[in-house]
N, C-alpha and C positions, 0 to 999 in steps of 0.2 A: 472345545476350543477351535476357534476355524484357523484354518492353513495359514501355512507363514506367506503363501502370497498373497491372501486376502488381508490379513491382518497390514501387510506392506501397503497396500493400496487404500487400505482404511485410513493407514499415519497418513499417507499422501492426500486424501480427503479432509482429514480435521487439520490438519499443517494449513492447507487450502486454507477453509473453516476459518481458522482463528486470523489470517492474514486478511480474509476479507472483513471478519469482525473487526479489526485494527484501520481497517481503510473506511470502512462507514465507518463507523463512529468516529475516532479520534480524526479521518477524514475531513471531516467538515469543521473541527477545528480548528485544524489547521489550514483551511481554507477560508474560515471567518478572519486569522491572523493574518491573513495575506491580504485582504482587502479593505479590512476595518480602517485603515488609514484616511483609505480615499476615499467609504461609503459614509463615515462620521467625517464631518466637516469641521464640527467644533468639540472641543473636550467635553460635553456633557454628551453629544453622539456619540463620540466615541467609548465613553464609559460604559453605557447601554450595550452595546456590542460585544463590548468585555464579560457584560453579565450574562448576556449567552450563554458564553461558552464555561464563566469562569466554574459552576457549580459540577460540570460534569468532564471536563477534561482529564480530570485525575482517573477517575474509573472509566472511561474509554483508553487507557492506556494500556491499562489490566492488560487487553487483548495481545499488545505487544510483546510483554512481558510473557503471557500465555505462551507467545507463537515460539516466542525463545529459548522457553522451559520444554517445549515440544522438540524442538531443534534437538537440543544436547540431552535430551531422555533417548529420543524415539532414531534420530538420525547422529550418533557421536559425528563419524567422519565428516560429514556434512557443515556442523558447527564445527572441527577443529580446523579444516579445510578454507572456510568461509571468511571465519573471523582472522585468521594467520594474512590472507591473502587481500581480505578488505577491509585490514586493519583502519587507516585512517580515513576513510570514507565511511564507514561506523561508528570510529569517538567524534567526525564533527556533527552525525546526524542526533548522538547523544548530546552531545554540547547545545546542541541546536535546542533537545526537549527540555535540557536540562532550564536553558534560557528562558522558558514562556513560564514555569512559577514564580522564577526572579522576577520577570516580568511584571505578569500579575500582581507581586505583593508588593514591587519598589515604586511602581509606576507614582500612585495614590497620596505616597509620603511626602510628597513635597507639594506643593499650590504652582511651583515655577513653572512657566510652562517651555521653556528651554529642556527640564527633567524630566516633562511627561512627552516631552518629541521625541527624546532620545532612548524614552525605554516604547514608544509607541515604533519607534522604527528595528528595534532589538525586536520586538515583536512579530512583525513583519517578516524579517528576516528568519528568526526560529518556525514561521512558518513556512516560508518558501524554500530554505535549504533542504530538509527532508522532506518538503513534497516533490523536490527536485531530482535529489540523491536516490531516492526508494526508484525512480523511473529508470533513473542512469543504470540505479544494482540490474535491474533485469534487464535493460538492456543487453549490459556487458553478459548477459544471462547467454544470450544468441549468438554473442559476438564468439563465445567462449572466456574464461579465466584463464590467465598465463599461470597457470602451476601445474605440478607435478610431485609424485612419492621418490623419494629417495628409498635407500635399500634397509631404513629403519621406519618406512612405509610413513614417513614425515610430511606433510603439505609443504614443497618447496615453490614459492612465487618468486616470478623472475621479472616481475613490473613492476611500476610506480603507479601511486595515484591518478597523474597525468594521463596514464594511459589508457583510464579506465573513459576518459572521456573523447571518446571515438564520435565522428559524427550520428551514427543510429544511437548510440547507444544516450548523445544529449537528444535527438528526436524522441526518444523514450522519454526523457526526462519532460519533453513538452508536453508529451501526452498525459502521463502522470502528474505537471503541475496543472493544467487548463482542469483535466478531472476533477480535482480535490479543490479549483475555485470556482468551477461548476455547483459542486455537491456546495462549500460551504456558501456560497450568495444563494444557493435554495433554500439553506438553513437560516439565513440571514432573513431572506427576506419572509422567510414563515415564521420567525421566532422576533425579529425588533420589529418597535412601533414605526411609524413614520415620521421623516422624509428618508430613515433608513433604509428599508425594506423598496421603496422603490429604486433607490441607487442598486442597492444589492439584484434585486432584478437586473437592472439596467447590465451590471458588468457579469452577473450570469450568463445572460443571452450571450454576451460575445465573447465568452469564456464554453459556451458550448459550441460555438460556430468552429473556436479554435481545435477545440479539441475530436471535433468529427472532422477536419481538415487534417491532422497531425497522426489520427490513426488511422486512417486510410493511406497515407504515406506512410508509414511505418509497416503495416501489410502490403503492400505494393512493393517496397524494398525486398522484404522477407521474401517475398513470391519469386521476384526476380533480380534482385543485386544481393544477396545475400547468402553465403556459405550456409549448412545445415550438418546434424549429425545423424548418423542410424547405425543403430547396434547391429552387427550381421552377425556373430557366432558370440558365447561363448559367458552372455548372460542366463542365469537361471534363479525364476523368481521364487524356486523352492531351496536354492542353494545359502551359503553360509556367505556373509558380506565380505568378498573382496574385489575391490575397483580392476586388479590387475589382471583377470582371467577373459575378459570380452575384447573383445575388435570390434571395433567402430571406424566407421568412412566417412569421410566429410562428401558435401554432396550439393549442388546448387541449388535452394528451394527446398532444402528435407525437411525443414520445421514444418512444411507442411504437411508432411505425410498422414500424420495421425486425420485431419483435414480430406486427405484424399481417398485415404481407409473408409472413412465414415464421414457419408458428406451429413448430416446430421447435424455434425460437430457445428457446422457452420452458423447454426442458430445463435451460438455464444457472439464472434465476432459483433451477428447483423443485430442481435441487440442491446449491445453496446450502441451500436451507430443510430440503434432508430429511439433507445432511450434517451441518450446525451440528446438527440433533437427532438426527442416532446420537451425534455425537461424545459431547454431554449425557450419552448413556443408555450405552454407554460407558464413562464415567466413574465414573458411578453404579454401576456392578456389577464394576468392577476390571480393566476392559480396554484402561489407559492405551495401549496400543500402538496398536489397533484407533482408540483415540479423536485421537489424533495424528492420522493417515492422515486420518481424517474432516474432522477442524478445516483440515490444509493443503488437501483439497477445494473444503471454504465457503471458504476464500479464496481459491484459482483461482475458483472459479464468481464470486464475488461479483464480483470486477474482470472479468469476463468479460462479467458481467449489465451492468453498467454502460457496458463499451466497447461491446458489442453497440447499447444503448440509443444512444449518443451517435454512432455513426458514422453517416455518415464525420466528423462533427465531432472537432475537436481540442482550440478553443478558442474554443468560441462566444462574439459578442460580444451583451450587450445593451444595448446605447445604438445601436448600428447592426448590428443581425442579418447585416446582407450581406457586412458586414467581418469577421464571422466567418473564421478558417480551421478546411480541411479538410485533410484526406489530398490533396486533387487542385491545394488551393494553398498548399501549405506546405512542399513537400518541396523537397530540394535535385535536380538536375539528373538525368536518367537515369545518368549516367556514374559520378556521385559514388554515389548512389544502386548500381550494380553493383559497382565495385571496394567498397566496404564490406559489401556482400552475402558476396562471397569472403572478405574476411577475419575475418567472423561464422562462416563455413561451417569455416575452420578453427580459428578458436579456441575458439569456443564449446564445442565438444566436451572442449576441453583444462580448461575451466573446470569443465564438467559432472564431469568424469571425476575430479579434483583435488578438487573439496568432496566426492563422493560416498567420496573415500580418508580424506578428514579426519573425516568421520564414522563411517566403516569403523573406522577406529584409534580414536576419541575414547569406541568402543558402550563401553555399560554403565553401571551407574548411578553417581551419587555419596551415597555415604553417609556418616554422622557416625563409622563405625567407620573407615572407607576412609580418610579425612581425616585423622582420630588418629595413624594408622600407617604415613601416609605423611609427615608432619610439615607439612601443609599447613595450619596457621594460623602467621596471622603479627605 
């Protein structure tokens, strides 16, 4: 069985893992919801659109589901911590998913089309608020969380909602919403017929200009207007999980550190910035496929840049930095931690293997001729 810090750094690996699988996939989802308004002109466009995504949305969810089941297995503190303190910026990002099957199945039932604008814009909505809010969550990642343990070692949060929306922390949110309508006008425009697919180009290209403008500001911040944390005594990644043994120092620019350690690390960032702009260009010249590949890039790299940044942090605290947790005290037990190892090593495959069939069967585009003739409007 390998050591309890490898094993720690493993969870911190698939945790990664399954949030990135969450961001491709369901990503581009919800980045098709975000634009299908304005890329379909008329209700048979925009039903097309819908058919995109409506067949695989449910099993690109899985991932979410996945990353959350990983949460409260692999990291307790971390989810009791998390969900206590980001309570209601968590049931509206629920609310929000809950929205797009209502969505989906209410839109259809009526011919009005007063009924189909207003679940076309419920739509819309369920997808911009969690591509919005998932930006904000890591934001405030940097900013620190205002909570703290009490003396029955309790996640005590001493903010409001409001206060989670700090200026970086909605700059996060931009860069996180431009990504995911980056990624889905790549999907759009590789997966609907035309005059769709060239709209969806059109507002990818400046959904990627956006977004290599937004994280370059957002690094720039980090580097230099922004507080940072570093453990200086008192973490041990072979010790037993508790938050309250370490000292930590705030520090101007420490998110870089890991960055400074290993310049290396830098590749993550610079490809981020240099996929969001092939994707762009790409787009622009008719290579939706190429530009797909690209977008789901920028968003591995981009959560990659981020987690790089923040480790070992998980869930830094700022009203008391030291109560922060890490990787080294947040995890659940070597044992739990191994037997879920194994059953990652055999499922996950089954997982991988299972979406990579659904989208095997699902290739090719949807068209408004396709649709006619196969009697899919409803």
């Amino acid at each position: 069985m390998p050591d309890y810090e490898t094993l720690r750094v493993i969870w911190w690996l698939i945790l990664g893992t399954l949030l990135i699988g969450f961001a491709v996939t369901d990503g581009f989802d919800l980045g098709v919801g975000i634009i299908f308004r304005f890329v379909g002109r008329t209700d048979e466009e925009r039903r097309a659109l819908l058919e995109c995504i409506e067949p695989v949305w449910e099993g690109n969810q899985v991932w979410f589901i996945l990353a959350g089941g990983a949460v409260f297995a692999a990291w307790p503190l971390l989810y009791a911590a998390s969900f206590s303190c980001l309570y209601l910026a968590m049931f509206l990002i629920l609310v929000a998913l809950i929205l797009r099957p209502v969505g989906f199945n209410f839109r259809n039932k009526l011919p009005d089309p007063r009924w189909r604008n207003f679940w076309d814009w419920t739509l819309l909505v369920a997808g911009a608020l969690p591509a919005l809010l998932f930006g904000v969550a890591f934001g405030n990642l940097f900013l620190g969380i205002a909570f703290h343990f009490d003396e029955l070692m309790r996640p005590v949060y001493t903010a409001g909602f409001l206060s989670l929306l700090q200026p970086f922390a909605l700059l996060a949110g931009v860069v996180s919403l431009s990504m995911l309508v980056l990624h889905g006008a790549s999907y759009a425009a590789l997966k609907a017929g035309e005059p769709m697919s060239a709209r969806a180009a059109s507002i990818g290209g400046a959904a990627a200009i956006a977004f290599v403008i937004a994280f370059a500001a957002a690094g720039a911040w980090l580097a230099t207007g922004l507080d940072g944390q570093t453990i200086t005594s008192g973490a041990d990644p072979m010790g037993a999980s508790n938050p309250l043994l370490k000292s930590v120092v705030v520090l101007r620019g420490a998110w870089l550190g890991n960055y400074r350690a290993h310049q290396i690390l830098w590749f993550a960032p610079a490809a981020a910035l240099l996929a969001a702009g092939f994707a762009g260009v790409m787009l622009r010249i008719g290579r939706p496929g190429a530009a797909f590949i690209s977008s789901a890039l920028a968003v591995k790299a981009t959560i990659l840049t981020a987690g790089i940044a923040l480790f070992p942090f998980l869930l830094p605290s700022s009203t008391d930095p030291s109560q922060g947790l890490t990787i080294w005290d947040a995890s659940s037990s070597a044992k739990t931690l191994f037997i879920m190892l194994l059953c990652v090593i055999v499922l996950l495959p089954i997982v991988l293997a299972y979406t990579a069939w659904v989208f095997h069967v699902l290739r090719g585009r949807i068209t408004l001729e396709y649709m006619r003739k196969h009697g899919s409007w409803y």
